[in-house]
N, C-alpha and C positions, 0 to 999 in steps of 0.2 A: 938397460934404460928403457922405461914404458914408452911406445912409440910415439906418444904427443909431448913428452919430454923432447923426444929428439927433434919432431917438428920445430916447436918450438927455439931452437936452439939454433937450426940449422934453415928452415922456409922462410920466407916473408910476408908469404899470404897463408891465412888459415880460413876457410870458407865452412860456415857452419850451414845445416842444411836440416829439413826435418820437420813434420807437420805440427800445427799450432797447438799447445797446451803441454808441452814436453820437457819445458824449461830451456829451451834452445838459447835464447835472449839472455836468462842469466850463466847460461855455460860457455856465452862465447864473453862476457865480461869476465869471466873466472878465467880462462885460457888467457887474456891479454894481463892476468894481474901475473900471473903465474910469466909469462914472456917476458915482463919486468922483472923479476924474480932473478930471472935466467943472463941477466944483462941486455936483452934485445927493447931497444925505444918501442915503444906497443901504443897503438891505436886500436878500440875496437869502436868500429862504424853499425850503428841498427839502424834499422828502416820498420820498428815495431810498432805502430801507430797507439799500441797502451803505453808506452812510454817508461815500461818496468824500470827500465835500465837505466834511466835517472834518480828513481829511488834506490835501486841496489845500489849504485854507488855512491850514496848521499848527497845527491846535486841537487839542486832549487829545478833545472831544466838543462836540457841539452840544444843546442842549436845545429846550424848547417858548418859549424868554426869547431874543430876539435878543441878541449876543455882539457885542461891538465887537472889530475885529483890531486889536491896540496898534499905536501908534505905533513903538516898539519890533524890533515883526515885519517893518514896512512897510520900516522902515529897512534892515534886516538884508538884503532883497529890494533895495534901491535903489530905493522905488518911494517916490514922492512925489504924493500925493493932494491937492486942493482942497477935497476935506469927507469926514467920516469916513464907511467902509462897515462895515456890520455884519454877521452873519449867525445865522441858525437852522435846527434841524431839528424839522422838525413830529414832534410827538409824536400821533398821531392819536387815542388812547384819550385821553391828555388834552385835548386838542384839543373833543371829545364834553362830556368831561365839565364843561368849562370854558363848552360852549352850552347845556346843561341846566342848571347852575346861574342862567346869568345869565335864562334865560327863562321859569324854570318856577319858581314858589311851592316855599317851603321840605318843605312836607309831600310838595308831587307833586313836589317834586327828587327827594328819598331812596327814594318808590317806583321813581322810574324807573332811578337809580344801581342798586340795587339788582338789578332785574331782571334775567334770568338772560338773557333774549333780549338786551335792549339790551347787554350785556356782550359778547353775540358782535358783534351790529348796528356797534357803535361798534371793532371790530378784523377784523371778519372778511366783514359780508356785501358783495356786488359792487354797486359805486359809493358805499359810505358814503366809501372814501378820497378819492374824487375828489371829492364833496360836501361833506366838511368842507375841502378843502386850499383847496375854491374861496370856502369859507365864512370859513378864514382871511384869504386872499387883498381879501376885501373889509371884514373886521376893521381889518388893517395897514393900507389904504390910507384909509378912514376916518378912522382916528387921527389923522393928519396928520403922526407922527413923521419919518414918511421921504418926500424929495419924488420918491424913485423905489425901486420894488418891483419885484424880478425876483423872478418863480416859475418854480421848475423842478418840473414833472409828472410824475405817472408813466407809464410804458413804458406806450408803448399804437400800434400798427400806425394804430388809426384815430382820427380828429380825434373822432369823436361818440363813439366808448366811454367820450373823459374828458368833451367838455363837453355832453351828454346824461345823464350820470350822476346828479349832482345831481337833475335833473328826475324821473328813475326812483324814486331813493329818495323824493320826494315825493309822486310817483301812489302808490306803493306804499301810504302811510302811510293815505291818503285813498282808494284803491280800494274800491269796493265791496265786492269779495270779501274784502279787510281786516275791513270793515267786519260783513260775514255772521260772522265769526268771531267778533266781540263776541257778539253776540246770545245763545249758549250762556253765554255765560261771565256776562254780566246776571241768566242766569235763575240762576245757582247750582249749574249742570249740573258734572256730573263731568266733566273732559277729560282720560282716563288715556293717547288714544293717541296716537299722533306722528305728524309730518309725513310720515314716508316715504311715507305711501300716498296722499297727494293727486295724482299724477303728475308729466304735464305743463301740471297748469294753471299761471296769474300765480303763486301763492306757491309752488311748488314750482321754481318756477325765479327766482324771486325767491331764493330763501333759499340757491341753488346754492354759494354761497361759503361757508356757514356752516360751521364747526368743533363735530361732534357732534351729536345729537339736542337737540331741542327741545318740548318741549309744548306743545300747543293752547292750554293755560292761562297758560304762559309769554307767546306770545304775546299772545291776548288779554288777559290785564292789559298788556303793554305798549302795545299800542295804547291800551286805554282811557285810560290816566295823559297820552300822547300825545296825543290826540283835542282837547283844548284847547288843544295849543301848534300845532295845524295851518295855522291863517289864519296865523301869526306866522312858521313855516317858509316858507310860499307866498310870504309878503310877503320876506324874505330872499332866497328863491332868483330872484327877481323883479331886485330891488338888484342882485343877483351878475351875472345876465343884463345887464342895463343898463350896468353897469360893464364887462363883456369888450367889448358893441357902442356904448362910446361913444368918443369921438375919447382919451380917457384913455388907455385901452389897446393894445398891440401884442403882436402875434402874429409868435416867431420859430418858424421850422419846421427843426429843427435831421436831417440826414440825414446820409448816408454815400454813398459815391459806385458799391459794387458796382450791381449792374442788378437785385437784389429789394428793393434798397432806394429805387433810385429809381423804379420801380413804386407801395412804398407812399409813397413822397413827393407823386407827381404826385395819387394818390387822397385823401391828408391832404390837402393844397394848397388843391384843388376841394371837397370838403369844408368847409373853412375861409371860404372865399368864399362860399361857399351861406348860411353862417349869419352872412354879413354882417360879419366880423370885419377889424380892418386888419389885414395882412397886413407888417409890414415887413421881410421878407427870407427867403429858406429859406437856408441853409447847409450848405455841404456840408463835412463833416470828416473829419479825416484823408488830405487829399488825397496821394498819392503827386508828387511833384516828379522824378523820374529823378536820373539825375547826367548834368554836364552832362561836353561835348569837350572840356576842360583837365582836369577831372578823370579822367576817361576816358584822356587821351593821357598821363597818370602812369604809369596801370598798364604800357605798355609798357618801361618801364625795370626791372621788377620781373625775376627770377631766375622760369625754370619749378621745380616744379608751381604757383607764386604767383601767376604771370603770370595763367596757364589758369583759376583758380581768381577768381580776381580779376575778370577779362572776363566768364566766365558771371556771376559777381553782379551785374556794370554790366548786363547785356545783362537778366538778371531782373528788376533794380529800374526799366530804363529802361522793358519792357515792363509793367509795372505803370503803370511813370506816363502811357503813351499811353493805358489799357484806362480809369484813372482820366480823363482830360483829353475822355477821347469821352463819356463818361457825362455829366462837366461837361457836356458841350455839349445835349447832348440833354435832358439836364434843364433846362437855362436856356431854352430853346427850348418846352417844354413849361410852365413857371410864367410865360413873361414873362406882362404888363409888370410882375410882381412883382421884384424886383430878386435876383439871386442871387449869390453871396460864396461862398469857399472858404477853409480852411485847412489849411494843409499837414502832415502828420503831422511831427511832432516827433521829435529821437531820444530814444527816451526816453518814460517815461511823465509827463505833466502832473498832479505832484504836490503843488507847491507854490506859492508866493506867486510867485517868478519866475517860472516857466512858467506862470501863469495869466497873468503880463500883458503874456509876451509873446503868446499866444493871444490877448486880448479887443483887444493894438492892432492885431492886423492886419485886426480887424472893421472897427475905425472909422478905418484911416489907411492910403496909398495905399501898394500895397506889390508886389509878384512872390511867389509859393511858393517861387521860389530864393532871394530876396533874405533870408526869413525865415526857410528852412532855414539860412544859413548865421549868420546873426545868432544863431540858437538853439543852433546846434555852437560857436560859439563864447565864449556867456556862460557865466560862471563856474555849475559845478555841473551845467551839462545832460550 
């Protein structure tokens, strides 16, 4: 059994991971169709701000409320599922505002909603999005609704931008130098001036993502309102950690086969291991297939300029697919004894319910890139 079959079968979380443009967002839709497939209830949760993963799988829109795909749709694809998948798009301001309410007393909710800082904090500063999606993340699987959760992340080159994140917006909150900035604001001091001129210390580079100027005073009431939900953040972000390094979860490393990408692939990979995580597969996507010798000995029957015109594109696409097939190698060669999997570019952009699932079966079921190219040029609609 290919090892994200077994995932599948047997985890609850599959955490998809891997820099932007890769197809990450439609391969963790494909994984959770494939998890219904398998019998397991499937959610899969993005936080992709393009929004692909509502058109892959023919929704109007996705909200912060996971969405069942009708039976209906499934049909209309030829896909036939063992239990239902759902999906959603994180909404991340509400997302925020949905953790403040449940943890913070009514009176210090509405202070901190309110604040003009956490308004940006909760949309704008670096790692609140990776902090809440990982916060969601351990929400859904809690619940118990679904007995398998694919997250797709956001575009990040390195493994620790996203799962270091979380932990930053937490030192931050509880830093000392956080903490120096109360202390004016207790005594009832005027704080008229702004962050700009603090340099390069922690908050000014903490706050690097923020949209606009901010006040001392802005801040400091926000921390203060904050300051009591701290032990309760720590204790949470603690859960979250537990849960990525327990046997529950798996780690897909989704890539592309050019040579800067399999660079940061091997860097994410090692990364990944270091922080103890299971590792079950990297992927590489969009693999180029060539065309093969029957198809090729066609174009000799064609009339010139068609012939000429024809052979240089065979002889283009075949060179793409060796440049791709060596990369495979050397990247597989660099991750073992992680196990590594390839899919082969489709014609056609993976839009929909059928070309998601024929992308997620060649995850979990024995196949060739040609065998699947040709399977794909020839279902209805590709």
């Amino acid at each position: 059994m290919r090892p994200l079959a077994e995932a599948l079968r047997s985890r609850g979380v599959v955490v998809c991971v891997g820099p932007g443009g890769v197809g990450k967002t439609t391969l963790a839709a494909a994984l959770a169709l494939q998890g219904a497939a398998l019998g397991r209830n499937s959610l899969v949760c993005t936080i992709d701000p393009a929004r692909r993963l509502a058109s892959a799988l023919g929704l109007a829109e996705l909200g912060n409320l996971a969405r069942p795909i009708s039976a209906a749709e499934l049909r209309a694809a030829d896909i036939r599922l063992a239990a239902p998948v759902e999906a959603m798009m994180l909404d991340m301001k509400q997302s925020w505002d949905e953790l403040i309410a449940r943890s913070a007393p009514p009176q210090q909710r509405d202070r901190i909603l309110a604040n003009r800082f956490y308004q940006s904090l909760s949309s704008a500063l670096a790692g609140s999005q990776e902090y809440i999606a990982l916060e969601k993340l351990w929400e859904l699987h809690a619940s118990g609704k679904h007995q398998l959760v694919v997250l797709d992340t956001p575009p990040t080159a390195h493994a620790r931008d996203f799962l270091d994140a979380p932990a930053r917006v937490i030192d931050f909150l509880g830093t000392d130098t956080a903490k120096w900035l109360l202390k004016p604001a207790l005594r009832g001091a005027k704080l008229g001036f702004r962050l700009v001129g603090l340099g390069g210390n922690l908050i000014s580079r903490t706050l690097s993502g923020i949209v606009g100027g901010q006040t001392l005073a802005d801040l400091a009431a926000f921390l203060l309102a904050m300051s009591s939900l701290n032990d309760e953040f720590q204790e949470r972000a603690r859960a979250v950690s537990a849960l990525l390094a327990s046997e529950e979860t798996v780690v897909v490393l989704v890539t592309g086969p050019a040579a800067e990408r399999r660079e940061e692939a091997v860097r994410f990979h090692q990364s990944l291991l270091e922080q103890h995580l299971n590792v079950a597969a990297v992927v590489v996507n969009q693999v180029h297939a060539g065309v093969g010798p029957e198809e090729a000995a066609a174009s000799t029957r064609l009339p010139e300029p068609l012939r000429g015109k024809l052979e240089r594109t065979i002889s283009e696409a075949n060179s793409l697919a060796q440049a791709d097939a060596h990369g495979v190698r050397v990247l597989r060669e660099a991750v073992a004894p992680t196990p590594l999997l390839t899919v082969p570019r489709f014609p056609g952009e993976v839009h929909d319910l059928g070309a998601l699932w024929r992308a997620g079966a060649y995850l979990v079921a024995d196949a060739t890139p040609r065998e699947t190219l040709a399977a794909a040029a020839a279902a209805p609609g590709a």
